[in-house]
SETOR-42639 format. One line per field, with one value per residue (C-alpha): residue in one letter; x, z, y. Coordinates in nm, 2 decimals. Each point is the difference from the previous one (the first is absolute). Last residue first. Example, Ala and Ser with C-alpha at 12.3 -4.5 7.8 and 13.67 -1.06 7.14 Angstrom:
BEGIN
residuo c(s, a)
xx c(1.37, -0.14)
zz c(0.71, 0.07)
yy c(-0.11, -0.34)
# end
This chain:
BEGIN
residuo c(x, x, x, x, x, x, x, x, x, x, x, x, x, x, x, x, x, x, x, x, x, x, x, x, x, x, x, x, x, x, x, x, x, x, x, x, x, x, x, x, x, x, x, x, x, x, x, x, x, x, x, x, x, x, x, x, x, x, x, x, x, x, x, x, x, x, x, x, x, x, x, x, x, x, x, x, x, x, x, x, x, x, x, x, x, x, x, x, x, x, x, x, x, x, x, x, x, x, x, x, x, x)
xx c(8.34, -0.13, 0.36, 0.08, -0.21, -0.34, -0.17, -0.32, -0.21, 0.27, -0.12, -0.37, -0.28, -0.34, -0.22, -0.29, -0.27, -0.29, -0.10, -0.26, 0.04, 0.38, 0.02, -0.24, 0.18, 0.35, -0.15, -0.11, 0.37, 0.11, -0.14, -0.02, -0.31, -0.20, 0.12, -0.19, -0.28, -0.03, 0.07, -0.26, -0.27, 0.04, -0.06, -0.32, -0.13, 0.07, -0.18, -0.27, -0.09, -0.40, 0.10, 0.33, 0.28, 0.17, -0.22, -0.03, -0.27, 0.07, 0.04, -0.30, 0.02, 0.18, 0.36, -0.17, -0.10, 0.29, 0.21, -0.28, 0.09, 0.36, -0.04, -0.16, -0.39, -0.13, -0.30, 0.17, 0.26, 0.34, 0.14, -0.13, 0.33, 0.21, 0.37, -0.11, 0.13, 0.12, 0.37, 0.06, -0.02, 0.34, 0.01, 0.36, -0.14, -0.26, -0.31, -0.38, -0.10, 0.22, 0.28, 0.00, 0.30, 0.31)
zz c(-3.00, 0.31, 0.12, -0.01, 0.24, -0.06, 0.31, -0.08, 0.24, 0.24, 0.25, -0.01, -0.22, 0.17, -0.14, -0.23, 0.05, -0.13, -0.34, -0.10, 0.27, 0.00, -0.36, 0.01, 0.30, -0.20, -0.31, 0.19, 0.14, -0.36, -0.13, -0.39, -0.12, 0.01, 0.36, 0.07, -0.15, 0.17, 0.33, -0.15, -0.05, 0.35, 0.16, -0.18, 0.06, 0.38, -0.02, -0.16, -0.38, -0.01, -0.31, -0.18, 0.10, -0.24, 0.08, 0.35, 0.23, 0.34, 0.07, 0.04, 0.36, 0.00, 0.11, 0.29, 0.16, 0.00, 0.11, 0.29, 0.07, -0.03, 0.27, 0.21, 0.06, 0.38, 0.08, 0.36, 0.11, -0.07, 0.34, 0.35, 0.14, -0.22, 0.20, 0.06, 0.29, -0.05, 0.06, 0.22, -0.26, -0.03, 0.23, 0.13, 0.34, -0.12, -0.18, 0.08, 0.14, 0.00, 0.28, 0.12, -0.09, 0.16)
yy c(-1.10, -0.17, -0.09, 0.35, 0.10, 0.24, 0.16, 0.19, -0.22, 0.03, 0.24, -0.11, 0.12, 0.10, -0.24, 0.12, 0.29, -0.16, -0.02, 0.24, 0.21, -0.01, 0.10, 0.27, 0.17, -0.10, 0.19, 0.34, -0.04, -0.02, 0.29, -0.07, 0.14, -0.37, 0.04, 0.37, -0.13, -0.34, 0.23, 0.28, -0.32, -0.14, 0.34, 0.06, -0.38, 0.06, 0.38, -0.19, 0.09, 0.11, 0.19, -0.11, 0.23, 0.24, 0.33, -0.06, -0.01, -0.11, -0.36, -0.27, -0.16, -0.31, 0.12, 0.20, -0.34, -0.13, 0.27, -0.01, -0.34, 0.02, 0.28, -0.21, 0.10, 0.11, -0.21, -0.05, 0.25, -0.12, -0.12, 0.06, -0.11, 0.18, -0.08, -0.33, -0.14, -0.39, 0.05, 0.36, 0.23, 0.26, 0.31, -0.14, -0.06, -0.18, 0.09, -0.14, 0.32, 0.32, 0.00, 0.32, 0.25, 0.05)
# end
């Protein structure tokens, strides 16, 4: 049988209140949405189609309009639901019809 390692029980789970990262992120250390968002407002690499001093953000918001104005329809729901918001999650009988309604 194997020691018990520090802060686990029996079962090798977290006793309640242990952390199992107790020294945590180390400090100064950038999320990673931060440091997608900071790459997204540097200028992109050259390319041929893209406006100069476009942002990597700008650039990847222009191929999705692109790509929706061509007729993809997942390019047109992400452009959809950032413009409007994604809407209610319909529920089972939203699409119900009785007779009596008719």
């Amino acid at each position: 049988m194997q020691p018990q390692k520090q802060g686990r029980n029996r079962h090798g789970r977290f006793k309640p209140g242990v952390s199992g990262n107790p020294g945590g992120r180390p400090a100064g250390r950038p999320s990673i949405a931060a440091a997608l968002r900071g790459m997204a407002e540097q200028a992109a690499a050259f390319d041929f189609d893209a406006p100069k001093g476009e942002t990597w953000a700008e650039r990847i918001a222009r191929v999705i309009i692109e790509r929706a104005a061509g007729g993809d329809l997942r390019a047109a729901a992400i452009v959809i639901e950032r413009i409007d918001g994604r809407g209610a999650a319909p529920t089972p009988n939203d699409d119900v019809v009785t007779i009596e309604e008719l």
